[in-house]
C-alpha positions as a printed NumPy array, in Angstrom:
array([[ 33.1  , -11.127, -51.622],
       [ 30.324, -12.122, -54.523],
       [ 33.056, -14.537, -55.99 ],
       [ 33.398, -16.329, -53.281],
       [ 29.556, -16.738, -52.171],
       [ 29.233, -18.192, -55.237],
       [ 31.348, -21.359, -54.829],
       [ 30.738, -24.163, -52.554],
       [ 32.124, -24.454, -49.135],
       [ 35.366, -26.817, -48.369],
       [ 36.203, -27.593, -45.02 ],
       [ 39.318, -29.188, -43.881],
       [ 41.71 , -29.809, -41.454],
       [ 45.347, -29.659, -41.121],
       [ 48.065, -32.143, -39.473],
       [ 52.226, -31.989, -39.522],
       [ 53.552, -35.487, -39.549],
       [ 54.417, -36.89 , -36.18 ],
       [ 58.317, -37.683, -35.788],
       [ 57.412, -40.5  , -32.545],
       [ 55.612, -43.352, -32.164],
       [ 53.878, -41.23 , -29.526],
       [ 52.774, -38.698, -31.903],
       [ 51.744, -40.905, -34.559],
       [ 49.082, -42.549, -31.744],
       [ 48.086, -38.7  , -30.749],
       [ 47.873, -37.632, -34.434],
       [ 45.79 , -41.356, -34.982],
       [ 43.086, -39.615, -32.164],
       [ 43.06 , -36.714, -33.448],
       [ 42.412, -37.542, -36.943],
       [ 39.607, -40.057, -35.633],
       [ 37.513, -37.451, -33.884],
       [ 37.907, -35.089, -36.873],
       [ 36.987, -37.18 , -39.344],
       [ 33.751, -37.68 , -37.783],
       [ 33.114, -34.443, -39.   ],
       [ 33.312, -35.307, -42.635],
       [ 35.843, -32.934, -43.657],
       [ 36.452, -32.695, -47.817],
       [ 39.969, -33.05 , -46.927],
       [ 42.792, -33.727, -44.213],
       [ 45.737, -32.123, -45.58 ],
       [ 49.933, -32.668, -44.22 ],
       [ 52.496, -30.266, -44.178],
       [ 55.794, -31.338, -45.749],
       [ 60.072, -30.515, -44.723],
       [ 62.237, -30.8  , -48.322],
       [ 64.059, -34.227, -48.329],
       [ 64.805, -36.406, -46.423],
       [ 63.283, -38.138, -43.391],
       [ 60.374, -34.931, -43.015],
       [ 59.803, -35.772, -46.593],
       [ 59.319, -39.701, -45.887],
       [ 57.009, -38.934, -42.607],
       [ 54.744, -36.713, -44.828],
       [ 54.225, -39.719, -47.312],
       [ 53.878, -42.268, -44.575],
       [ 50.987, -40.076, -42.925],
       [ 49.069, -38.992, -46.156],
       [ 49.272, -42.711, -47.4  ],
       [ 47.57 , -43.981, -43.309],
       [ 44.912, -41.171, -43.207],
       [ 43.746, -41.768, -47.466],
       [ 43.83 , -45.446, -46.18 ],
       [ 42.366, -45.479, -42.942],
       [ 40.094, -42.93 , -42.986],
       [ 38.274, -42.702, -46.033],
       [ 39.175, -38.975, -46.403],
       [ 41.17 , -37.475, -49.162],
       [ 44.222, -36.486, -48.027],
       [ 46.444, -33.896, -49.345],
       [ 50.413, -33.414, -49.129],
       [ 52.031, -30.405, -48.904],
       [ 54.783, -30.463, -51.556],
       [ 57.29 , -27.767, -51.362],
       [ 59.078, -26.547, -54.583],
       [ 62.73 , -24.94 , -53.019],
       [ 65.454, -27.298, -53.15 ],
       [ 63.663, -29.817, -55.148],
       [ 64.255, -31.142, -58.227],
       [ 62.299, -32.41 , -61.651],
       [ 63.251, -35.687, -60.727],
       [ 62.336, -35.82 , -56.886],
       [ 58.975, -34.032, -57.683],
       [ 57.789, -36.244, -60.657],
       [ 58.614, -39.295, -58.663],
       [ 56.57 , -38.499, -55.241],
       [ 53.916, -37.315, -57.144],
       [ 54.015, -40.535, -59.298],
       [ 53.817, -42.666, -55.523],
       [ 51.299, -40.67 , -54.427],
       [ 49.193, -41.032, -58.071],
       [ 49.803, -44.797, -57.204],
       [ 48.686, -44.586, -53.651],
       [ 45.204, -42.95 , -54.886],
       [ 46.163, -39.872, -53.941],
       [ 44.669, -36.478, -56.241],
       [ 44.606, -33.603, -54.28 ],
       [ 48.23 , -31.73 , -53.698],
       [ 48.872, -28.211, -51.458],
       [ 51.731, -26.89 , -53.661],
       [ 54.199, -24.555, -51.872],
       [ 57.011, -22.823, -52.716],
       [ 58.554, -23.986, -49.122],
       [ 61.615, -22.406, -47.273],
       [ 65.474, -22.835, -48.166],
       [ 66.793, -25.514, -47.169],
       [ 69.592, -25.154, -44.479],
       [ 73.211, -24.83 , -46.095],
       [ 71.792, -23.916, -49.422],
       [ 73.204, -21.252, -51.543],
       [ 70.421, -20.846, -54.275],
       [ 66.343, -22.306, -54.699],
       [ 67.2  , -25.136, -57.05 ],
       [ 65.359, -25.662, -60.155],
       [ 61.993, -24.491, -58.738],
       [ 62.238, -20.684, -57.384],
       [ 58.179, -20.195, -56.785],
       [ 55.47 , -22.015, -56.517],
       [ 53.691, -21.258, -59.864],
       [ 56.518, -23.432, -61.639],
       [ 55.78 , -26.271, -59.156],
       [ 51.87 , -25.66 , -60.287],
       [ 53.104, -25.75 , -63.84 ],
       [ 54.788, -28.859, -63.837],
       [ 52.505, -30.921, -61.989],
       [ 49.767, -29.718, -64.385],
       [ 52.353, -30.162, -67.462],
       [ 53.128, -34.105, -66.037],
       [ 49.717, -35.144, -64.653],
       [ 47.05 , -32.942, -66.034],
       [ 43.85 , -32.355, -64.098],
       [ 44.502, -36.108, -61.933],
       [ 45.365, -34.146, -58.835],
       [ 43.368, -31.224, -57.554],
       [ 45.884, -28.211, -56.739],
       [ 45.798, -25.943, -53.381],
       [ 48.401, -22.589, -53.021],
       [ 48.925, -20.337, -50.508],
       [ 47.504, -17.012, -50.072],
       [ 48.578, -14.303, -47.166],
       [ 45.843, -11.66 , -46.567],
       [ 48.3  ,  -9.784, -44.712],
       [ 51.   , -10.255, -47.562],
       [ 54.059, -12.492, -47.565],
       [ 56.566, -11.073, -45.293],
       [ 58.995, -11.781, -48.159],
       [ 57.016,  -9.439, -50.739],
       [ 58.315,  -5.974, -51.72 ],
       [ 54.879,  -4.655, -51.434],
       [ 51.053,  -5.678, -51.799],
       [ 50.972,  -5.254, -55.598],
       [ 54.263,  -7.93 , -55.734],
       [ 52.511, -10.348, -53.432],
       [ 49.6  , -10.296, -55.582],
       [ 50.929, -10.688, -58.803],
       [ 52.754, -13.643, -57.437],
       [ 49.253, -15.206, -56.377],
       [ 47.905, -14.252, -59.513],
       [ 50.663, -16.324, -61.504],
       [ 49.857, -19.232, -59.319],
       [ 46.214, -19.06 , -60.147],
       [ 46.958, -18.513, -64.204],
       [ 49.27 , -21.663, -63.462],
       [ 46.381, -24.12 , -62.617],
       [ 45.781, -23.736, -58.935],
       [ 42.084, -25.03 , -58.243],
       [ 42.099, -23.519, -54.885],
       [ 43.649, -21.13 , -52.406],
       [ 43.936, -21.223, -48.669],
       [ 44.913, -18.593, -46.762],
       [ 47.962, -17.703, -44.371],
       [ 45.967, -17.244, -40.406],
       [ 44.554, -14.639, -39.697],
       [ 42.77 , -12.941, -36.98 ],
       [ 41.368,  -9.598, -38.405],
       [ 38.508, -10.437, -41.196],
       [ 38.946,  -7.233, -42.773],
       [ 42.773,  -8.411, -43.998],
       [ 40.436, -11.286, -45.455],
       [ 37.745,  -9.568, -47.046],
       [ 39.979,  -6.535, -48.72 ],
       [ 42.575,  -9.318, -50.219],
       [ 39.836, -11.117, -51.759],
       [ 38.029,  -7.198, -52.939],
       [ 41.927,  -6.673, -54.348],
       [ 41.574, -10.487, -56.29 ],
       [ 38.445,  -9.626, -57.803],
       [ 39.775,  -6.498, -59.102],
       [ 42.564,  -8.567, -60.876],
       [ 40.119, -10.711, -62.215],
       [ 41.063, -13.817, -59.995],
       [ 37.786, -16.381, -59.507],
       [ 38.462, -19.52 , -57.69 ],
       [ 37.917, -20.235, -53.564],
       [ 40.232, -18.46 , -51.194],
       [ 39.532, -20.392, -48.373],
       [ 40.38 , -18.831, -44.911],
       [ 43.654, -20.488, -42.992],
       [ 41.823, -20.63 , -39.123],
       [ 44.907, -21.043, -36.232],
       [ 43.056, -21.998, -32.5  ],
       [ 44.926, -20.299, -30.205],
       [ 46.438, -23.102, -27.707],
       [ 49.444, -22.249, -26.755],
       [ 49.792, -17.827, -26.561],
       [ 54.057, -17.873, -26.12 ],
       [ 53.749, -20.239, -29.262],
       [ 51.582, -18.166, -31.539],
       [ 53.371, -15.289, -30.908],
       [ 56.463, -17.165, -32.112],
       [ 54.757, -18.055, -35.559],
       [ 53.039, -15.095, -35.967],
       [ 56.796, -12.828, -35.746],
       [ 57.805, -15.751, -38.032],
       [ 55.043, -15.903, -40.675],
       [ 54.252, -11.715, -40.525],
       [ 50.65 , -13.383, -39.819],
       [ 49.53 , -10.183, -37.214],
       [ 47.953, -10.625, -33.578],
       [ 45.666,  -7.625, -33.205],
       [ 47.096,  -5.259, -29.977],
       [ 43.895,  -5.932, -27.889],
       [ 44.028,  -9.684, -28.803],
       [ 47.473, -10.007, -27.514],
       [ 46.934,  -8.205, -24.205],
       [ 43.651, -10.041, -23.543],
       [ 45.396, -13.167, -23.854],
       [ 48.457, -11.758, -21.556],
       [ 46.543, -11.647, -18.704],
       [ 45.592, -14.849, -18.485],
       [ 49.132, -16.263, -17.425],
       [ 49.396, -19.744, -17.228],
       [ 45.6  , -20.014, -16.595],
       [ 45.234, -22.366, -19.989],
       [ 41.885, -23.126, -19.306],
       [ 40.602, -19.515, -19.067],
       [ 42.411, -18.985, -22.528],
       [ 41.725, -21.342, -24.17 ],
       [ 37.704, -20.75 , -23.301],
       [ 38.499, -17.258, -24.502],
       [ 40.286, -18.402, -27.521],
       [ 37.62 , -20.318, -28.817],
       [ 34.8  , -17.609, -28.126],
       [ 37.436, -15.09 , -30.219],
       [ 37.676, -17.446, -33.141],
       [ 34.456, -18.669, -33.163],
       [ 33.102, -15.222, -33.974],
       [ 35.945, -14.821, -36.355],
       [ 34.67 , -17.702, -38.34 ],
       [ 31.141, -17.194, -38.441],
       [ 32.087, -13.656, -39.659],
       [ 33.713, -14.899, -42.69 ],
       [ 31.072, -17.649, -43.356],
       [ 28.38 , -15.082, -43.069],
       [ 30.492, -12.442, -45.893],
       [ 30.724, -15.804, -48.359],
       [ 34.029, -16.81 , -47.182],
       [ 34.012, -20.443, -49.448],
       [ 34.778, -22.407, -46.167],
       [ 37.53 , -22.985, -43.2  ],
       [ 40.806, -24.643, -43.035],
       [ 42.09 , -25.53 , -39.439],
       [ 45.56 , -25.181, -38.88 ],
       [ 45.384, -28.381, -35.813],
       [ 48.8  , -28.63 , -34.4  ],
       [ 47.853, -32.277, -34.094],
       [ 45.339, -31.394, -31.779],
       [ 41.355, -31.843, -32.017],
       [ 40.107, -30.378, -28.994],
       [ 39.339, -26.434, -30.255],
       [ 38.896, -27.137, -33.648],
       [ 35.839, -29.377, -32.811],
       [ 34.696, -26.833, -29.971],
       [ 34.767, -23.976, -32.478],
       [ 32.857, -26.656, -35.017],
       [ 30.329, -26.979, -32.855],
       [ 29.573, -22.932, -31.677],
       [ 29.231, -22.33 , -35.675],
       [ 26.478, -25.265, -35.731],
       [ 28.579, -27.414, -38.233],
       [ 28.111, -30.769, -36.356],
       [ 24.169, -30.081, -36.825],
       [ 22.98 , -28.876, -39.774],
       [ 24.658, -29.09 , -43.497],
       [ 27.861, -27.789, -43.837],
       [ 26.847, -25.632, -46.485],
       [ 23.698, -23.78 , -44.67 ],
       [ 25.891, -23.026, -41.715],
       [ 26.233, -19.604, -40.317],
       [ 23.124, -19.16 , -37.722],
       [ 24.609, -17.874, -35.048],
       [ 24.091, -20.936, -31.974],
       [ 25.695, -21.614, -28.573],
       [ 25.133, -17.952, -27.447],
       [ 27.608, -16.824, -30.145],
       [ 27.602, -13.064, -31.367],
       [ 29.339, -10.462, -32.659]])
């Protein structure tokens, strides 16, 4: 963990773009009591083409507008082409917008083969090729390996190619066992990777739901976790107190090894994210001091 200790902390939140008028008002809350919080960035997932596409844009040109945050669209590589990739990113260069997550994204439906981009180093590689250093670059890392990958060695090659590509930054797949975190970033340093791998945090609102991602993503729910959270049935309130005790220690366990930060996977929602904020002390000191353990929290 020495490489990361040694870089400063980013933390950031992250939103998927609304597809009602009554989400865009909920995600218009949300962002509003986050960005209190002075985030370095509020960053938007992104669908390939189409109307998903357009809703990602519309979002991450409000919040760089309204809020006074960067904000930082997810681009996704599969199914894409040269031309549809150089021409968002030159509307988001003309929005003001320098800070990208680049992805390699999943196949479009009715597809037969990736397109021109097959992984997300070449999407790295041409943004850096077109643009330069203008936009600050974020990949994807999986501490628990992509579910994709042949084996651990493949997986991190393929980060390692996104790194040598340009990527400023990494953040993580979720994760609720630190040790995934702390022996994929002892494996990085080994392959001579340096730059922040910052954790990918998921509050656990909904338990049916995060099951469903978690079989989706390979992302692993510890055995005890899973039948803790059982037995609370449709007691939400219960859980989610839980929930937020659970990652709460999770976080300050990673900020206390040197993790470089925290990236909050929201679902739109601002409720635990801030609760978990506040148990780690972030609303009260300087972001980059935190880690005294406050609010009863131990571990």
């Amino acid at each position: 963990m020495e490489s990361q200790a040694r870089h400063p902390r980013i933390f950031s939140f992250e939103f998927f773009p609304p597809k009602t008028s009554e989400g865009v008002d909920k995600l218009h809350r949300t962002r509003e009591r986050l960005a209190v919080l002075r985030p370095r960035f509020f960053s938007v997932t992104f669908g390939a083409g189409g109307s998903t596409r357009d809703r990602t844009f519309e979002t991450v040109v409000d919040i760089q507008q309204r809020s006074g945050i960067d904000a930082a669209p997810h681009l996704s590589c599969i199914g894409s082409t040269p031309e549809s990739i150089r021409e968002i990113l030159h509307q988001y260069r003309e929005h003001g917008i320098r800070h990208i997550v680049a992805l390699r994204g999943d196949m479009p439906s009715g597809m037969s083969g990736p397109g021109h981009f097959r992984y997300a180093n070449e999407l790295v590689e041409f943004i850096r090729s077109e643009h330069g250093d203008h936009f600050r670059i974020e990949v994807a890392c999986y501490p628990e390996f992509h579910p994709q990958a042949d084996n651990a060695d493949a997986d991190l090659a393929n980060f390692k190619r996104k790194v040598e590509a340009g990527a400023d930054s990494a953040i993580t797949q979720y994760f609720y066992n630190p040790d995934a975190y702390f022996r994929f970033v002892d494996d990085c340093e080994r392959l001579g990777i340096d730059l922040p791998i910052v954790p990918g945090i998921m509050p656990i609102l909904n338990f049916k739901q995060l099951a469903r991602f978690s079989d989706a993503c390979g992302a692993e729910i510890p055995r005890w976790l899973r039948k803790r959270l059982e037995t609370f049935g449709d007691d939400r309130e219960s859980m989610r107190a839980f929930a937020i005790d659970v990652v709460t220690e999770l976080c300050f366990d990673l900020l206390e090894a040197g993790a470089p930060g925290l990236h909050f996977y929201t679902l739109n929602q601002a409720a635990s994210s801030t609760a978990i904020w506040k148990n780690l002390g972030l609303d009260a000191q300087n972001a980059d001091t935190a880690g005294t353990r406050v609010d009863g929290v131990e571990g």
